[in-house]
BALOBA-296698 format. One record per residue (C-alpha): residue number from 1; residue in one letter; x, y, z. Coordinates in nm, 4 decimals. Example, Ala and Ser with C-alpha at 12.3 -4.5 7.8 and 13.67 -1.06 7.14 Angstrom:
<zapas>
   pos   code          x          y          z
     1      A     1.2300    -0.4500     0.7800
     2      S     1.3670    -0.1060     0.7140
</zapas>
This chain:
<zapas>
   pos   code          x          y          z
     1      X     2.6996     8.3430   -22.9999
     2      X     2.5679     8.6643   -22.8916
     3      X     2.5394     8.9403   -23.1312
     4      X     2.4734     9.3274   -23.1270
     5      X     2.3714     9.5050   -23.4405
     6      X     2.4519     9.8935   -23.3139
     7      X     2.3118    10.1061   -23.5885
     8      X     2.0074     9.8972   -23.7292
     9      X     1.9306    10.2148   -23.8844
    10      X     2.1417    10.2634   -24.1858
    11      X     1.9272     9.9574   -24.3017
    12      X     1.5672    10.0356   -24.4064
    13      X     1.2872     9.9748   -24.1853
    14      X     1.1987     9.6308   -24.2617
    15      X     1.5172     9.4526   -24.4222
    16      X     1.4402     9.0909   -24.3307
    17      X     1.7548     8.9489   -24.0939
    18      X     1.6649     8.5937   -24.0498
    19      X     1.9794     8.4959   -24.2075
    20      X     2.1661     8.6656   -23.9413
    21      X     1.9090     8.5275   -23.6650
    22      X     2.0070     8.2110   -23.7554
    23      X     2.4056     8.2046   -23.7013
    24      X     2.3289     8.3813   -23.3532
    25      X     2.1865     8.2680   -23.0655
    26      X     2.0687     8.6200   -22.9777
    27      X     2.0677     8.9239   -23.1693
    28      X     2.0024     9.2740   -23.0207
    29      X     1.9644     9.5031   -23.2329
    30      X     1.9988     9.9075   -23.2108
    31      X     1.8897    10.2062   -23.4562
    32      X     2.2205    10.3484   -23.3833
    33      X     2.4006    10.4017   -23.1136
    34      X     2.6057    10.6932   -22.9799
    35      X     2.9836    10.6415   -22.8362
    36      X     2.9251    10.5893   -22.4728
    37      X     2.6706    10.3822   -22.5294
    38      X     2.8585    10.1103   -22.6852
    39      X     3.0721     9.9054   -22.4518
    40      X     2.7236     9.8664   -22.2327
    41      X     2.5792     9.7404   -22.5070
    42      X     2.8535     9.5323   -22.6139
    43      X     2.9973     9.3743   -22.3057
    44      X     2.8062     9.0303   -22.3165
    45      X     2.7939     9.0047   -22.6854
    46      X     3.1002     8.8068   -22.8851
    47      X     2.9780     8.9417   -23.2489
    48      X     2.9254     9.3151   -23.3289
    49      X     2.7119     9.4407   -23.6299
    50      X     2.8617     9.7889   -23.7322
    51      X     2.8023     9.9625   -24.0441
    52      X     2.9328    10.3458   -23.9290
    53      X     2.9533    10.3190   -23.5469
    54      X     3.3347    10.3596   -23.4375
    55      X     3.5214    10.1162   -23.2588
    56      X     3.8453    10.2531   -23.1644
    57      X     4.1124    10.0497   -22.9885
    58      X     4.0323    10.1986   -22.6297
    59      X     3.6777    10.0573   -22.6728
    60      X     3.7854     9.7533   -22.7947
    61      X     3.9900     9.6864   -22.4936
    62      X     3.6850     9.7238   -22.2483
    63      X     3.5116     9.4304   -22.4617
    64      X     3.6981     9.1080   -22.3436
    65      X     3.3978     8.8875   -22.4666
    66      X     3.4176     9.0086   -22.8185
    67      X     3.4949     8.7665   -23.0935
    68      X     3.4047     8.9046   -23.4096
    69      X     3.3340     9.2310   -23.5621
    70      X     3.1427     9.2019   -23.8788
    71      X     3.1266     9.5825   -24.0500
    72      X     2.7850     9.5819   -24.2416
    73      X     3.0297     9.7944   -24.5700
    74      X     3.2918     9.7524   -24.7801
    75      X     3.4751    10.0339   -24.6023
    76      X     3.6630     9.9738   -24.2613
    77      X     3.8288    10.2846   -24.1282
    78      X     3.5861    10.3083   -23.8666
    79      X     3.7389    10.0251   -23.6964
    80      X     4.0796    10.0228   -23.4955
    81      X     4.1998     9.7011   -23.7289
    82      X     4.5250     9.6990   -23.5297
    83      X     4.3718     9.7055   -23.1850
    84      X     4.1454     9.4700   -23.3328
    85      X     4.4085     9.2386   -23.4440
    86      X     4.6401     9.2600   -23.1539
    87      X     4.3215     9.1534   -22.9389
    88      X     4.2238     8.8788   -23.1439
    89      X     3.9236     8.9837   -23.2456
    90      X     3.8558     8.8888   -23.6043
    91      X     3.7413     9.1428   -23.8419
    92      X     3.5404     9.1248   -24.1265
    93      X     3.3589     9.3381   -24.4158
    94      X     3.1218     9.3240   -24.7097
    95      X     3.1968     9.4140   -25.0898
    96      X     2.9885     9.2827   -25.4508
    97      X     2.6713     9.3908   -25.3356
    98      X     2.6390     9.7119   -25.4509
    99      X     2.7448     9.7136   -25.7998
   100      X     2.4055     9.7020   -25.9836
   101      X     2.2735     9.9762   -25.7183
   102      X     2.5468    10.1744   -25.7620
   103      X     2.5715    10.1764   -26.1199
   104      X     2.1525    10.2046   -26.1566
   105      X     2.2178    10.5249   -25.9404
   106      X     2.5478    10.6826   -26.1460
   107      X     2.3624    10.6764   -26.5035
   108      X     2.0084    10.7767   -26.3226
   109      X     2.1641    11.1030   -26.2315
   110      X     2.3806    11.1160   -26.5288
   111      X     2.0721    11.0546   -26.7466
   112      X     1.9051    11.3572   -26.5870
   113      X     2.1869    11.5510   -26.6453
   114      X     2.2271    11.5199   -26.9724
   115      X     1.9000    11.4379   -27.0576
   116      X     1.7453    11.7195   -26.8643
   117      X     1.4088    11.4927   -26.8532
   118      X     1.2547    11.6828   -26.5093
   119      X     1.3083    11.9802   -26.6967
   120      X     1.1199    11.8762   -27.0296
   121      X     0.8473    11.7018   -26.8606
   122      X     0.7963    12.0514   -26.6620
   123      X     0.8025    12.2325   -26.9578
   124      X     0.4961    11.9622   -27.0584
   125      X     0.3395    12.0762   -26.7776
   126      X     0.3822    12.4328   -26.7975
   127      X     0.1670    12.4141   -27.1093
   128      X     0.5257    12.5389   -27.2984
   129      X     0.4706    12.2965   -27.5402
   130      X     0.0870    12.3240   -27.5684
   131      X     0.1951    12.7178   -27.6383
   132      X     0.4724    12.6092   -27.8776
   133      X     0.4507    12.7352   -28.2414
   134      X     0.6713    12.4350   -28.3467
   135      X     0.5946    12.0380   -28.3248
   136      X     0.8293    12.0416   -28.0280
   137      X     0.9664    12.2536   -27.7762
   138      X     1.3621    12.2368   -27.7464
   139      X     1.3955    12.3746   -27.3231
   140      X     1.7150    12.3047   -27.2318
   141      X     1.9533    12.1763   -27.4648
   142      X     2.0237    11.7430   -27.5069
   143      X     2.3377    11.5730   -27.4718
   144      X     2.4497    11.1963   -27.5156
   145      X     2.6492    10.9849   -27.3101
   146      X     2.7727    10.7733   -27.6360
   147      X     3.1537    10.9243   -27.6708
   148      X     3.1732    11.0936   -27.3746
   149      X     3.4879    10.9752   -27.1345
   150      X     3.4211    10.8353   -26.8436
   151      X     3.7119    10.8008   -26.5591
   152      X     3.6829    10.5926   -26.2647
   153      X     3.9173    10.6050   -25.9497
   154      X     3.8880    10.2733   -25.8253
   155      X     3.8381     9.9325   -25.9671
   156      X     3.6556     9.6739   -25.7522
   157      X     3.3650     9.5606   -25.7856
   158      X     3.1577     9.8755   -25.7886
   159      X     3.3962    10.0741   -26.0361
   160      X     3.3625     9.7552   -26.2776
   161      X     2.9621     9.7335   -26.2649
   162      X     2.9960    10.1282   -26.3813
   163      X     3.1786    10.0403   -26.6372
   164      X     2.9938     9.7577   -26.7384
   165      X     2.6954    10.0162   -26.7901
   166      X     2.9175    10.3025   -26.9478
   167      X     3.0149    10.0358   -27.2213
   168      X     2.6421     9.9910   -27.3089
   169      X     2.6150    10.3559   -27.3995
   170      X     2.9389    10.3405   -27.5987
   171      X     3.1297    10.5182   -27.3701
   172      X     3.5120    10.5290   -27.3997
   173      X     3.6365    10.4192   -27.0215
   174      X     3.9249    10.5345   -26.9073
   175      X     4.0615    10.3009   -26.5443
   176      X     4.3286    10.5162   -26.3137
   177      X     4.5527    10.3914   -26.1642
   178      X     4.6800    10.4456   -25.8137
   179      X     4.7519    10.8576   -25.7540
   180      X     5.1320    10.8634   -25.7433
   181      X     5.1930    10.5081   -25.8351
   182      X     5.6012    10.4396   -25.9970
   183      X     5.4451    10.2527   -26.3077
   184      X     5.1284    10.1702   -26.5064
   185      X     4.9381     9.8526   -26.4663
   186      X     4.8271     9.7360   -26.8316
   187      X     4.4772     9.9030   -26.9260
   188      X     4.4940    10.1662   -26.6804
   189      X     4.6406    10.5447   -26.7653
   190      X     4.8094    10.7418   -26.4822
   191      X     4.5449    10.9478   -26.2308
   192      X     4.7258    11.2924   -26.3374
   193      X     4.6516    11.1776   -26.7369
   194      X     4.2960    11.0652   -26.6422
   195      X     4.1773    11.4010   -26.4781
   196      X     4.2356    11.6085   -26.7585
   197      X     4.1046    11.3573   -27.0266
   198      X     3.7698    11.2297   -26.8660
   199      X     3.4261    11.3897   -26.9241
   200      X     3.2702    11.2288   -26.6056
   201      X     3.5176    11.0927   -26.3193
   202      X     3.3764    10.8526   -26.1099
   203      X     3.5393    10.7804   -25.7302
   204      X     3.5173    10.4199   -25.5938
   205      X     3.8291    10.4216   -25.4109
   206      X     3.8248    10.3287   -25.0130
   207      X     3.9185    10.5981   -24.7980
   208      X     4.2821    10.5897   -24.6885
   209      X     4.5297    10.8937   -24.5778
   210      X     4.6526    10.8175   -24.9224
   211      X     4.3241    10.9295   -25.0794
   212      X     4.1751    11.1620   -24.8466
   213      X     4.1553    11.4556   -25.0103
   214      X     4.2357    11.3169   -25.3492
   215      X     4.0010    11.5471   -25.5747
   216      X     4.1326    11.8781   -25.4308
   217      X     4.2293    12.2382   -25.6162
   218      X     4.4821    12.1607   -25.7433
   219      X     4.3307    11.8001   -25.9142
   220      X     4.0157    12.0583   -25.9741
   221      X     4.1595    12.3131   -26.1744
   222      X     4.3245    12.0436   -26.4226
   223      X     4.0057    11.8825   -26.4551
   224      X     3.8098    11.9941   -26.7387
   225      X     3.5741    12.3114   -26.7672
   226      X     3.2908    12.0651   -26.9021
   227      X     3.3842    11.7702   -26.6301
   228      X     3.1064    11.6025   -26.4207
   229      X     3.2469    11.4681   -26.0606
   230      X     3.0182    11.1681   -25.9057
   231      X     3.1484    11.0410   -25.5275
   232      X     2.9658    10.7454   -25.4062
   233      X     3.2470    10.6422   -25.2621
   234      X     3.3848    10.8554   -24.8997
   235      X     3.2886    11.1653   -24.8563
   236      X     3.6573    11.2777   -24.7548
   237      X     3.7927    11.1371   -25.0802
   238      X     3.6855    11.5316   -25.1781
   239      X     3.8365    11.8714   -25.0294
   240      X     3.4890    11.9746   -25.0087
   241      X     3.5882    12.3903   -24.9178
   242      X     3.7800    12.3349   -25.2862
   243      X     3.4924    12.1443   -25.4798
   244      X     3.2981    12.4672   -25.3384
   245      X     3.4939    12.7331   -25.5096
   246      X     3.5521    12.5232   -25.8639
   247      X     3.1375    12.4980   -25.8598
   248      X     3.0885    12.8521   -25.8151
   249      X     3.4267    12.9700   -26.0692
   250      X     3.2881    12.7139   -26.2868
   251      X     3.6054    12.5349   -26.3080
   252      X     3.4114    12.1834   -26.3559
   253      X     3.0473    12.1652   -26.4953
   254      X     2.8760    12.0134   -26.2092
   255      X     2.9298    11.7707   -25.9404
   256      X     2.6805    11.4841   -25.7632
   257      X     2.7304    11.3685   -25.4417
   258      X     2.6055    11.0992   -25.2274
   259      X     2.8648    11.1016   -24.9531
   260      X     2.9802    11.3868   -24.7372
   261      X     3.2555    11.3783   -24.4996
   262      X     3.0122    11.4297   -24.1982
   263      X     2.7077    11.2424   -24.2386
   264      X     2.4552    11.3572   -24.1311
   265      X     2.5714    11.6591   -24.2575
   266      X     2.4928    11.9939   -24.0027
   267      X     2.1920    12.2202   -24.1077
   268      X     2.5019    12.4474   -24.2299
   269      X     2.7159    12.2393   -24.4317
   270      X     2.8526    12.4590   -24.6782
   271      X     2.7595    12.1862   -24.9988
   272      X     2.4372    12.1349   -24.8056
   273      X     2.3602    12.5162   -24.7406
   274      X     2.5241    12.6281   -25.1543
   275      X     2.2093    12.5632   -25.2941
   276      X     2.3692    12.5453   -25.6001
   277      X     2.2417    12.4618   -25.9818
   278      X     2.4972    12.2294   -26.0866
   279      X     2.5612    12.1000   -25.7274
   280      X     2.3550    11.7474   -25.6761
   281      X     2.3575    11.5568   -25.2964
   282      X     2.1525    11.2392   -25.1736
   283      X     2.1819    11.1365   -24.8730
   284      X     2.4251    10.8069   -24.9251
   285      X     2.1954    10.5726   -25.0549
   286      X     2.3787    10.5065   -25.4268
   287      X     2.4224    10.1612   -25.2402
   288      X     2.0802    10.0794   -25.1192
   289      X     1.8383     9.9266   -25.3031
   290      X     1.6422     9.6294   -25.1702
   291      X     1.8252     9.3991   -25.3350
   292      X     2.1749     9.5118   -25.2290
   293      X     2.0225     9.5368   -24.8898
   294      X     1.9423     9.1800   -24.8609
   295      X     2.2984     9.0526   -25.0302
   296      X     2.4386     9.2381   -24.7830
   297      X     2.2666     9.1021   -24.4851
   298      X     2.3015     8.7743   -24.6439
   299      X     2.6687     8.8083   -24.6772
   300      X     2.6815     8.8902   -24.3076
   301      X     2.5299     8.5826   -24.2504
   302      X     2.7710     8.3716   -24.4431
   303      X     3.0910     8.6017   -24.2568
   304      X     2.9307     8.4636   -23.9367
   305      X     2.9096     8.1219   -24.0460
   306      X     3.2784     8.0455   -24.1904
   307      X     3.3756     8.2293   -23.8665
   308      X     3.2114     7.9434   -23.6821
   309      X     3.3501     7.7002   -23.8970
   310      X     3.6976     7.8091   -23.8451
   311      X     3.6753     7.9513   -24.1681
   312      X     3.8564     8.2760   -24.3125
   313      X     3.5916     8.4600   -24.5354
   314      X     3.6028     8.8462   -24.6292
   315      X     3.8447     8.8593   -24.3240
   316      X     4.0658     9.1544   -24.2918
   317      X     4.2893     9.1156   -24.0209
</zapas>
């Protein structure tokens, strides 16, 4: 089987894919690739690699030889499932790889937060302290996670990891459940009751129209004055013109993204451009350490084998 990895790129540099190599007899593999470059490079191959690359249903249709689409994420909506499925062309993703990445990155920037260490060590280096009349030099002002309420929106793998972590610090957790949803699954509290309780909400939900533009003014201005927002999850889960305006107003504390709704973001994304204090963005990498890298590829790998074998493994048509 002949397989085409189209945007090699969202990987780093030199993420080992033997595993891969070895279900294929061919691999080509691209740093990304733009949309009318894809059925060229896709004609002859019967697996495609995708992590972000769209495949709508038109494309799909030019690419008779096609077999398998393997999407290198847990999300899928850049793939045309029903074109996909009414081709037979079976579709699979990735999901568990992430969690410890994820979660290392969520308390890392909480930890700054409300531990305001770059600050302190600054002040260190300053010579504030060195200047000090006291035995210590207070700076900015210390806050612990212990108590605090976190709420997460979303509860695979990657929301349970989080809370796995917020547990350690004595955290109460608070688990939504779906926005809208007729009744309450046991342990979880309704979305509306959850955004004006929690301290910190945390997004892990896919991206569906249901949840595009979930955390939006209205959600915002119920939230509380003090509330943290954290979205590793899809960057259109947030009405970003609305997080915006509840930054500046102060209407929630402060907000840290690692997803946008276009990424790359333009030079003049208004988040991007803000330049706000208590406005935090990395470039969607919550998810990539090493080590979730190479689960990842390796789960590839094992999506390509039970495909082989007849198999049905992480399918999702």
């Amino acid at each position: 089987m002949r397989a085409v990895f189209l945007d090699k790129q969202t990987f780093s540099p030199n993420i080992d894919l033997s595993a891969i190599e070895k279900q294929v007899s061919q691999l080509t593999c691209y740093a990304n690739t733009s949309p009318n470059e894809i059925i060229a490079r896709c004609l002859e191959a019967e697996v495609i690699i995708t992590n972000k690359v769209l495949l709508s249903g038109d494309i799909l249709s030019a690419l008779p030889k096609v077999k398998l689409i393997c999407i290198s994420a847990t999300g899928y909506n850049n793939v045309d499932i029903a074109a996909a499925q009414k081709l037979n062309i079976a579709l699979t993703n990735v999901s568990g790889y992430a969690g410890q990445a994820v979660g290392q990155y969520i308390f890392a920037q909480l930890l700054e937060y409300f531990q305001q260490t770059n600050h302190h060590n600054n002040n260190t280096e300053q010579g504030l302290w060195s200047s000090s009349d006291a035995f210590c030099y207070h700076g900015n002002g210390i806050a612990e996670l212990a108590g605090k309420t976190l709420g997460i929106v979303g509860y695979g793998s990657l929301g349970k990891a989080v809370a796995s972590i917020a547990h350690a610090f004595n955290m109460k957790v608070l688990i939504s459940e779906r926005p809208k949803a007729s009744s309450i699954r046991a342990e979880r509290i309704s979305f509306d009751n959850l955004i004006e309780q929690a301290d910190i909400i945390s997004l892990h939900c896919p991206q569906t129209p249901e949840t595009e533009k979930l955390i939006n003014a209205n959600v915002l201005s119920r939230m509380k004055n003090s509330a943290v927002l954290i979205n590793t999850a899809r960057g259109a889960l947030v009405d970003e013109e609305a997080l915006l305006s509840a930054l500046i107003n102060k209407d929630i504390a402060y907000a840290i993204l690692d997803v946008l709704t276009k990424e790359p973001p333009p030079v003049d994304h208004l988040l991007v451009n803000a330049k706000l204090k208590n406005l935090k963005i990395t470039a969607h990498i919550a998810w990539a350490s090493i080590e979730a890298q190479m689960r990842l590829i390796n789960l590839l790998s094992e999506n390509i084998f039970a495909f082989k074998q007849g198999k049905r493994l992480n399918r999702l048509d």
